[in-house]
MARTOR-983919 format. One record per residue (C-alpha): residue number from 1; x, y, z. Coordinates in Angstrom, 3 decimals, decimal comma. Layout:
+-----+----------+----------+----------+
| num |        X |        Y |        Z |
+-----+----------+----------+----------+
| NUM |        X |        Y |        Z |
...
+-----+----------+----------+----------+
//
This chain:
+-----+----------+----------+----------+
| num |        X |        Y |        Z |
+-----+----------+----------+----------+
|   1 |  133,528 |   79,753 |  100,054 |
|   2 |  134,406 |   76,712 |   97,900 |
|   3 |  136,720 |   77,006 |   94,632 |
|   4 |  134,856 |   75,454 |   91,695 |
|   5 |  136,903 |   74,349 |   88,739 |
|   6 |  134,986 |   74,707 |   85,523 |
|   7 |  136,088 |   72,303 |   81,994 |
|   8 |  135,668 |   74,867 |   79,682 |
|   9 |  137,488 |   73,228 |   76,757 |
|  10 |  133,999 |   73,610 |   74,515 |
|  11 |  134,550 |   77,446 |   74,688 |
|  12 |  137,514 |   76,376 |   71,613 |
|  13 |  135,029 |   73,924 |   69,948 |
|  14 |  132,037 |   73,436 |   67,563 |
|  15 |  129,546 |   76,110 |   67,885 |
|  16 |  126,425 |   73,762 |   69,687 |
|  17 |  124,367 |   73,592 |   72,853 |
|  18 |  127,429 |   73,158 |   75,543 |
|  19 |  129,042 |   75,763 |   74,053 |
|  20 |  126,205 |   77,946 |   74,446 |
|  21 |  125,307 |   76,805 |   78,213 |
|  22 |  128,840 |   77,299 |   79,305 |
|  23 |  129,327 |   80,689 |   77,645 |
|  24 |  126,360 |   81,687 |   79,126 |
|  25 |  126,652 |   80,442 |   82,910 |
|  26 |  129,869 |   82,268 |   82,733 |
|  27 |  128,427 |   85,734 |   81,883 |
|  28 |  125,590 |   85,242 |   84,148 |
|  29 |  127,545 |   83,806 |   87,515 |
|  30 |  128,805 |   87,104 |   88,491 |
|  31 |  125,143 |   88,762 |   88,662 |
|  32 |  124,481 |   85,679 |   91,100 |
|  33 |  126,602 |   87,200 |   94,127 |
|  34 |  128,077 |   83,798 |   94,132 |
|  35 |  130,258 |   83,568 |   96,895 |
|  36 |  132,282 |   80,943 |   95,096 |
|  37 |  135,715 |   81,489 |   93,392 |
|  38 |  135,160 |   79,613 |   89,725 |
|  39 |  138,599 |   78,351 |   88,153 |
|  40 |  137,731 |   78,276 |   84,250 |
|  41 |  140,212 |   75,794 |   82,801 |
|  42 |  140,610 |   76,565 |   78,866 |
|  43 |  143,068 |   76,611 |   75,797 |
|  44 |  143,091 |   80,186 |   76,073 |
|  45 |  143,214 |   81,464 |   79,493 |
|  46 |  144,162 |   85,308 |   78,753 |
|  47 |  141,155 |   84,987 |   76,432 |
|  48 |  138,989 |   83,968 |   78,657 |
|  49 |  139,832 |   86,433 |   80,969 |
|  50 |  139,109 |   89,120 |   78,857 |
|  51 |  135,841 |   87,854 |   78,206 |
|  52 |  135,244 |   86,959 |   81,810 |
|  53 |  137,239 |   89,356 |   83,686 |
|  54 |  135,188 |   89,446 |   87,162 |
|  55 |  136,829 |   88,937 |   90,430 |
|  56 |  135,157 |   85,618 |   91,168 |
|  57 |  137,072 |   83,859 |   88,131 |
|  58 |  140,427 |   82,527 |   87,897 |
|  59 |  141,837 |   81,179 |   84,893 |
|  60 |  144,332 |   78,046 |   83,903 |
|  61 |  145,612 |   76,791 |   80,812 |
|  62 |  144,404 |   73,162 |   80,048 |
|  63 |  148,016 |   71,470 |   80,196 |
|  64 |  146,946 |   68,114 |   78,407 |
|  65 |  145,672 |   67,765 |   74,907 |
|  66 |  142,728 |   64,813 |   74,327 |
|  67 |  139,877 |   63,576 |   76,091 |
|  68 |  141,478 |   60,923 |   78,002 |
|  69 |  144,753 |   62,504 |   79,094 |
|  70 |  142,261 |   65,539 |   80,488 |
|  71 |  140,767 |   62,767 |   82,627 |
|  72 |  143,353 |   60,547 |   83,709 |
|  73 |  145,975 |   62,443 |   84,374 |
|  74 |  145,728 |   66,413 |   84,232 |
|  75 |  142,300 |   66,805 |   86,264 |
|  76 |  143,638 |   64,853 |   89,079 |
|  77 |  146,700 |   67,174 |   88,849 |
|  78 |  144,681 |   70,555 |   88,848 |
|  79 |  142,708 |   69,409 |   91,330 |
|  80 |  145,431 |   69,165 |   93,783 |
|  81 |  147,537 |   72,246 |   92,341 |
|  82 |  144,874 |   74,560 |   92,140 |
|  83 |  142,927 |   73,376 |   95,643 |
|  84 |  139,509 |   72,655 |   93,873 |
|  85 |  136,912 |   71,320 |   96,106 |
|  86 |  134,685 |   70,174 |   93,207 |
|  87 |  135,205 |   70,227 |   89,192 |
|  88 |  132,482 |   70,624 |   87,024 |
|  89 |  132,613 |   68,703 |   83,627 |
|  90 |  130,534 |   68,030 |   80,492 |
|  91 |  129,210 |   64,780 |   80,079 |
|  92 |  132,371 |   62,397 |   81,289 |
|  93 |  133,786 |   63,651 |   85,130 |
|  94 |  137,351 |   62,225 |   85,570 |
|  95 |  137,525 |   59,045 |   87,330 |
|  96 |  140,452 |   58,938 |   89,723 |
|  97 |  139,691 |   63,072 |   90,723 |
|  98 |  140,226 |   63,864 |   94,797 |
|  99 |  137,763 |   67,176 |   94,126 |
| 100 |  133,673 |   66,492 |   94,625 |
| 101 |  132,210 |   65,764 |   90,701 |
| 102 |  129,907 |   68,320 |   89,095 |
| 103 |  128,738 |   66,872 |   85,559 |
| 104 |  126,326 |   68,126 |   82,792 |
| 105 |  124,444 |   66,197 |   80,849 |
| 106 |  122,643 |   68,059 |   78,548 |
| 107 |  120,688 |   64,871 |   77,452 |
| 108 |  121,129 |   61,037 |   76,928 |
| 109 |  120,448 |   60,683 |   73,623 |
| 110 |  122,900 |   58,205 |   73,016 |
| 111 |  120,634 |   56,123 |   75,191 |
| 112 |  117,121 |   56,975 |   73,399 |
| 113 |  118,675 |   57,418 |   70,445 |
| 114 |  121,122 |   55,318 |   69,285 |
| 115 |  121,784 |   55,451 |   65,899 |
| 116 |  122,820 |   58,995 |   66,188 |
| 117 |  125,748 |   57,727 |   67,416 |
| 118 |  128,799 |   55,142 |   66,397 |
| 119 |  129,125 |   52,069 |   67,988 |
| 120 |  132,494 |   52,497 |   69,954 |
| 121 |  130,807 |   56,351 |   71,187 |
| 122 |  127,636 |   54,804 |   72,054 |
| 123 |  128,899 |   52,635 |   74,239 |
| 124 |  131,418 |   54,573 |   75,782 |
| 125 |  129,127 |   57,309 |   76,637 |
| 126 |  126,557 |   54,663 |   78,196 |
| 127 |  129,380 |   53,620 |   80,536 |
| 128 |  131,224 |   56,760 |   81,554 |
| 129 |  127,971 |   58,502 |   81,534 |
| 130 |  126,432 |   56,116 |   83,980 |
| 131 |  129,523 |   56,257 |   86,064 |
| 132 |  129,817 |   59,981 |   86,187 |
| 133 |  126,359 |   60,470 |   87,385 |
| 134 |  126,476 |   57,885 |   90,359 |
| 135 |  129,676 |   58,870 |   91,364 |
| 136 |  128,740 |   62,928 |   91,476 |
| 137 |  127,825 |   64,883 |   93,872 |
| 138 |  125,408 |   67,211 |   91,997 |
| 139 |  124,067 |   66,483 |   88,311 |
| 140 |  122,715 |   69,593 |   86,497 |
| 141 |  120,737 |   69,269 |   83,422 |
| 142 |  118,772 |   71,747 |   80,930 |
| 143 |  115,537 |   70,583 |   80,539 |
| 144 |  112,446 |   68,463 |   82,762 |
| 145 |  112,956 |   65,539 |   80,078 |
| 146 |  116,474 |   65,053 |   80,441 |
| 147 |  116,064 |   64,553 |   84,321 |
| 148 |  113,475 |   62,724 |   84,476 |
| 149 |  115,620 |   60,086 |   81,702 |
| 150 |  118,373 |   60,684 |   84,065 |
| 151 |  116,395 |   59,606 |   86,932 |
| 152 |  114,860 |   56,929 |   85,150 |
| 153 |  117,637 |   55,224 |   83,170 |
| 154 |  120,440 |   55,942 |   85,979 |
| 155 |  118,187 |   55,657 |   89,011 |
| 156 |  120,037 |   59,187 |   90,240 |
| 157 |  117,770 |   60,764 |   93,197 |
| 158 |  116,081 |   63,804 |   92,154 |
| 159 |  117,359 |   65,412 |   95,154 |
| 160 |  121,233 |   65,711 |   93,494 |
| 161 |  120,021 |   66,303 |   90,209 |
| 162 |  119,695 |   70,181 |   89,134 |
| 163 |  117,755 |   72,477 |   86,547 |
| 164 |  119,769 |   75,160 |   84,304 |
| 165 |  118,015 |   75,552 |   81,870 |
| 166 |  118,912 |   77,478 |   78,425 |
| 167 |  117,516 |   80,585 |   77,133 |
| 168 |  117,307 |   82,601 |   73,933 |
| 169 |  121,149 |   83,431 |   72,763 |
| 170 |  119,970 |   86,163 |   70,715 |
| 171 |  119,813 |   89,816 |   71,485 |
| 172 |  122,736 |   91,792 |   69,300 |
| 173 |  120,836 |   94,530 |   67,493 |
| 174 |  121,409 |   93,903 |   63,834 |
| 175 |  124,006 |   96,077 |   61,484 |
| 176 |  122,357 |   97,910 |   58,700 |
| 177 |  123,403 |   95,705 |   56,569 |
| 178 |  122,326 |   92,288 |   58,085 |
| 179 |  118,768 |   93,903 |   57,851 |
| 180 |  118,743 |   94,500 |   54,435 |
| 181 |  120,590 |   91,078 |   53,640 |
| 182 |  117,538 |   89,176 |   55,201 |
| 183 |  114,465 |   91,534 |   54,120 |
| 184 |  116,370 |   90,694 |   50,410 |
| 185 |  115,778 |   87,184 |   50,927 |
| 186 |  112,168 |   86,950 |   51,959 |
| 187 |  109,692 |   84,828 |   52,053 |
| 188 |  112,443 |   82,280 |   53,098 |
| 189 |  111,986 |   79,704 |   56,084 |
| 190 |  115,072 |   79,583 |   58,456 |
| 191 |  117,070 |   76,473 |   59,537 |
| 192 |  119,483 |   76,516 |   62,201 |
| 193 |  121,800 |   74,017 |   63,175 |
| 194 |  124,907 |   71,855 |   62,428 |
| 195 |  124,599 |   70,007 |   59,116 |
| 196 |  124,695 |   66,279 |   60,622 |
| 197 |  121,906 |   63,344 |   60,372 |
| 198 |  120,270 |   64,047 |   63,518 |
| 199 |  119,381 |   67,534 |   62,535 |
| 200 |  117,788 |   66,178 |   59,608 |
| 201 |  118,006 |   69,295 |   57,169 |
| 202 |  117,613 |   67,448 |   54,292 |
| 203 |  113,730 |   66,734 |   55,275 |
| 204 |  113,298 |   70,694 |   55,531 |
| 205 |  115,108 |   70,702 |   52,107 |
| 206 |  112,378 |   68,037 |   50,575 |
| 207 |  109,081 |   69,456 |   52,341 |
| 208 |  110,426 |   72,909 |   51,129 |
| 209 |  110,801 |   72,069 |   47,352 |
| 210 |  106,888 |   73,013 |   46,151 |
| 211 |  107,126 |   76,594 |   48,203 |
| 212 |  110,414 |   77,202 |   46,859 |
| 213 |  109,511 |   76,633 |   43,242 |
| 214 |  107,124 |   79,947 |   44,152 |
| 215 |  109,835 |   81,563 |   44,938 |
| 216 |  110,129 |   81,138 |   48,546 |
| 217 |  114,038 |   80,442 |   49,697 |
| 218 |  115,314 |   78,102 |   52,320 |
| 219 |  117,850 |   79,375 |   54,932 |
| 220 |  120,067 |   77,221 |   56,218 |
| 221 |  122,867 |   78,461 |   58,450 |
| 222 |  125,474 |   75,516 |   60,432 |
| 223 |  129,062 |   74,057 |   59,390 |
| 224 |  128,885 |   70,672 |   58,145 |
| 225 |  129,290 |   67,811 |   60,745 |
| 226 |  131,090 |   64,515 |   60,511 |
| 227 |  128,371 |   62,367 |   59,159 |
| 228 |  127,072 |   65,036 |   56,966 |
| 229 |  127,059 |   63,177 |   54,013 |
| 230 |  125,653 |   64,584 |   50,209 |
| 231 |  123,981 |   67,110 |   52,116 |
| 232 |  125,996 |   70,008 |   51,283 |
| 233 |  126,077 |   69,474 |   47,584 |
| 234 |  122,468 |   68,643 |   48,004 |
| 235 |  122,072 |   72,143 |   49,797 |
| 236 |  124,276 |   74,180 |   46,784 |
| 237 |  123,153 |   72,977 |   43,707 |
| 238 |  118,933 |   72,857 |   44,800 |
| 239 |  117,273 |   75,812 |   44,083 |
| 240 |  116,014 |   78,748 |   46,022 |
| 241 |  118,479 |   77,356 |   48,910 |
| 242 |  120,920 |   79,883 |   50,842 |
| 243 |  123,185 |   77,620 |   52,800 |
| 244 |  125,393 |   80,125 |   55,186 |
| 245 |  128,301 |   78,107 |   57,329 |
| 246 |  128,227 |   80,836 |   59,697 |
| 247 |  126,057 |   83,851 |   60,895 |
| 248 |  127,229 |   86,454 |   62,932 |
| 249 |  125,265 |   87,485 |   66,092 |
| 250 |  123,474 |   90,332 |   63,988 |
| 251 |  122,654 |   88,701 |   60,926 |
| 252 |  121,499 |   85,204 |   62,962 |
| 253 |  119,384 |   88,270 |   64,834 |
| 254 |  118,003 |   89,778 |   61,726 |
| 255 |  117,512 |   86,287 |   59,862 |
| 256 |  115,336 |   85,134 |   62,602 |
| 257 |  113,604 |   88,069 |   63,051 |
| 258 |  112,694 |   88,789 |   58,966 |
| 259 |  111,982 |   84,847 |   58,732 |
| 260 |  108,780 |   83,446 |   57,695 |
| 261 |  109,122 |   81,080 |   60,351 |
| 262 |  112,076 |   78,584 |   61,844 |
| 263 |  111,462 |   74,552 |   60,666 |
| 264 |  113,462 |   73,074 |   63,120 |
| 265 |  113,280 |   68,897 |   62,158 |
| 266 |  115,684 |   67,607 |   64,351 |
| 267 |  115,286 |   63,833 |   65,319 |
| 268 |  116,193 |   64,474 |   69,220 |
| 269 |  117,811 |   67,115 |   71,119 |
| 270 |  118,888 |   68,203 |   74,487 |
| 271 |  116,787 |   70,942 |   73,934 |
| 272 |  116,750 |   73,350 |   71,039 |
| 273 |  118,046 |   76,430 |   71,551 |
| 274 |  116,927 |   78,288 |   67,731 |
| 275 |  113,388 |   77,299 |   69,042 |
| 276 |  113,176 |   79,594 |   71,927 |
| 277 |  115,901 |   82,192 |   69,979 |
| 278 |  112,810 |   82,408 |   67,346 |
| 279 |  109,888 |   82,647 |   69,202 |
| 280 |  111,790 |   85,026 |   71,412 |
| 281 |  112,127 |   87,638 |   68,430 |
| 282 |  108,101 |   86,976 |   67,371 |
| 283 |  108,800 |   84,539 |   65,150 |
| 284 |  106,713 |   81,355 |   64,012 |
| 285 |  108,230 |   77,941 |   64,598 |
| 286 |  107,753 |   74,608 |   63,464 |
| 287 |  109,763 |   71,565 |   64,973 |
| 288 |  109,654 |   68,165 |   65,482 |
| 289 |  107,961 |   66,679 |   68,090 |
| 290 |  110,849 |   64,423 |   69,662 |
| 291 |  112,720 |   64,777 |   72,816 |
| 292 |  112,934 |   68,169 |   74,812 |
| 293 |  111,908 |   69,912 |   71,554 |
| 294 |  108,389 |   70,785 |   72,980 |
| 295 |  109,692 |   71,700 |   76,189 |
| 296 |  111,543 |   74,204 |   74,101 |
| 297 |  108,685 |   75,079 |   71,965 |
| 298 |  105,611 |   74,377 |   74,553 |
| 299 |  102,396 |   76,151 |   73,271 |
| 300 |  104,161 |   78,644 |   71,657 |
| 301 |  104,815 |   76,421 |   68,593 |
| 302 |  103,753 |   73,926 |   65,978 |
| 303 |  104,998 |   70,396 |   65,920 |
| 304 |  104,554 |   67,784 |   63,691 |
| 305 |  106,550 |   64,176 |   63,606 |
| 306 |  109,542 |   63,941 |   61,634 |
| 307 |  110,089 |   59,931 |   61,400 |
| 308 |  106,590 |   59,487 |   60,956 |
| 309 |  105,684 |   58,191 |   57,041 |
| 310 |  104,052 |   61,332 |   55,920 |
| 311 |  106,420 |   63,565 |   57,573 |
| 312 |  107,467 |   65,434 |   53,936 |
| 313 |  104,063 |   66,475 |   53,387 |
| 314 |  103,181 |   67,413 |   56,989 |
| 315 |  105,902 |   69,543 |   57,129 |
| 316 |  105,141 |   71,171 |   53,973 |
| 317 |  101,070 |   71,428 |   55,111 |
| 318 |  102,348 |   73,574 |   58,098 |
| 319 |  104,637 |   75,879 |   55,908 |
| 320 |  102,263 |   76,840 |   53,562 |
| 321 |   99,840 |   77,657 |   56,669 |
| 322 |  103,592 |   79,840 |   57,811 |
| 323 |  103,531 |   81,940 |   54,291 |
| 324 |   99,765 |   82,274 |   54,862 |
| 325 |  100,202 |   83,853 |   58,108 |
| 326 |   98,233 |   81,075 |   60,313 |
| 327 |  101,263 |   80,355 |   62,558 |
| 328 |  101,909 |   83,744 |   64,010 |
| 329 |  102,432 |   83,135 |   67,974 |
| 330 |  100,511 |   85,183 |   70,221 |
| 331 |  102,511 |   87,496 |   72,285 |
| 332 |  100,676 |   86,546 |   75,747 |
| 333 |  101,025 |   82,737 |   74,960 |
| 334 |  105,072 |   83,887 |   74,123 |
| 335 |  105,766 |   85,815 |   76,729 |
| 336 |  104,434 |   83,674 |   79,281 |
| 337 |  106,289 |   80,799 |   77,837 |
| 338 |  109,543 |   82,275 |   77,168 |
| 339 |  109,416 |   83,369 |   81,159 |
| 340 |  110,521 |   80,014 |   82,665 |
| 341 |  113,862 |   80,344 |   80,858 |
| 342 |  116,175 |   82,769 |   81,937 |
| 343 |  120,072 |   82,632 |   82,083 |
| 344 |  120,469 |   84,643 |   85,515 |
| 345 |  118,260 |   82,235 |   87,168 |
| 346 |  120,219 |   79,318 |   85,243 |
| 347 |  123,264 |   80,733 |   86,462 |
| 348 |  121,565 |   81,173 |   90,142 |
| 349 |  120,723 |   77,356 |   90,113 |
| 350 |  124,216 |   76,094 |   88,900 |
| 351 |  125,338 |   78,426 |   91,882 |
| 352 |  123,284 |   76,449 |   94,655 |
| 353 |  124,632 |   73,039 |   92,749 |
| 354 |  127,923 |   74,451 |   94,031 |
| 355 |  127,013 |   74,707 |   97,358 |
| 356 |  125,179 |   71,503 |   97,902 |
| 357 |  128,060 |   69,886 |   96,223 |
| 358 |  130,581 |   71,133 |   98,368 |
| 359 |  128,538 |   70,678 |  101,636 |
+-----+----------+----------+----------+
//
């Protein structure tokens, strides 16, 4: 039917939430019987291609290096070489494109949120943002909260706006050895996530200082971000703290699974993928109660509020109920949560945003 072009620069980037979606939609289209022909646009097309070698992908080299040659100049380009009838891009669609717009936005939190953000960013986002999501033909989002903001703040009709939700990323069965490399840290609580502000690690690190003077560890695991700040030296020299830049898929696995339970204390997030990765392996989880974080979480999980005054000591309330075994989830209440998100049917939905699109 229609030939989709797919921005897949994240697939080279920062490990985070769009890298996750896209890397996921892509394994998951085929099973769709999508009748579409998807044209995955990265720095590394014969990679790609490997990893994503079914007949209903093509793949292209992104010509043009930085954000604003990609959308001035080389998606108009590939648009016309490569005979897209709509692109599908992250965020920002290009502005002067022939092909019908596709854009993600996994959430608007430089709209609630601010601060998160600097000042040249901020306002950038707000702008393109705005414009991207009038202009497209079909927005897709990840969670009920983001699209009802988008709906809200950008007065986008619910009727182009679609739901692909993320799902547990998890599922590698764990070497040998990453078993016994978690089991040798417990107790420890888990932490997952980039080391930036927003993720707010450092409150985990404070609320976690009585428990871990008993000899329970804290386990973060997430490269350092731009406006990291002391937190990294913080993270080294404080005891009973395991700070790991990187995980592979079977220790991430076994660290979740062996965990006493994931503190996840971000300030706002599109959604929060460790949430659902935890309670997914039978895992307790306690997060912050901002944003799409309890869609993530719903009854499964225990919130508490992380700009609130007392926040330190709430958080550490809850994880000494987590070492005491009070915040085990119940299966039922898990599985019956953990149902509504599903890659396939993500995959199935960005699918039929195709097809209205290209109507």
């Amino acid at each position: 039917m229609a030939r989709i072009g797919v921005d897949a620069h994240v697939l080279d980037g920062k490990f985070q939430g769009s890298r996750t979606w896209i890397e996921n939609m892509l394994a998951h289209l085929p099973g769709t019987g999508t009748a579409h022909t998807w044209v995955i646009y990265s720095a590394n097309p014969a990679a790609t291609q490997a990893r994503y070698p079914a007949p209903c992908f093509e793949h292209r080299r992104i010509g043009m290096s930085g954000r604003f040659a990609r959308l001035l100049l080389f998606w108009p380009l590939a648009a016309r070489r490569d005979r897209l009838d709509a692109l599908m891009t992250t965020f920002v669609a290009p502005p002067f494109c022939t092909a019908r717009q596709m854009v993600v936005l996994h959430d608007l939190l430089f709209e609630s949120n601010p601060d998160f953000f600097p000042t040249a960013m901020r306002w950038r986002l707000r702008l393109l943002c705005r414009l991207s999501a009038w202009r497209a033909s079909a927005v897709l989002t990840i969670t009920r909260h983001t699209a009802g903001e988008i709906m809200r703040r950008y007065r986008v009709p619910a009727s182009r706006i679609h739901l692909a939700p993320c799902a547990a990323a998890v599922g590698t069965t764990p070497f040998p050895e990453d078993v016994a490399y978690a089991q040798n840290l417990r107790p420890y609580f888990l932490c997952v996530g980039r080391l930036d502000r927003r993720k707010n690690i450092g409150l985990a690190l404070t609320a976690s200082a009585a428990l871990r003077a008993d000899g329970v560890h804290l386990v973060v695991v997430g490269r350092e971000d731009d406006d990291v700040g002391d937190l990294p030296r913080a993270l080294a020299e404080a005891p009973g703290v395991v700070h790991l830049r990187d995980a592979s898929p079977g220790l991430l696995t076994a660290l979740y699974a062996q965990a006493t339970a994931l503190v996840f204390p971000s300030l706002g997030e599109g959604f929060g993928i460790p949430v659902v990765e935890a309670l997914a392996l039978g895992t307790a989880v306690i997060a912050s109660n901002h944003g799409a974080i309890m869609e993530a979480g719903g009854p499964a999980a225990h919130y508490f509020d992380p700009s609130a005054p007392d926040a330190a000591p709430a958080l550490t309330a809850l994880m000494r109920r987590a070492v005491a075994g009070d915040l085990t989830p119940a299966p039922a209440i898990v599985a019956a949560h953990l149902a509504q998100f599903d890659w396939g049917r993500a995959a199935s939905a960005l699918d039929a945003a195709a097809t209205d699109a290209t109507k």
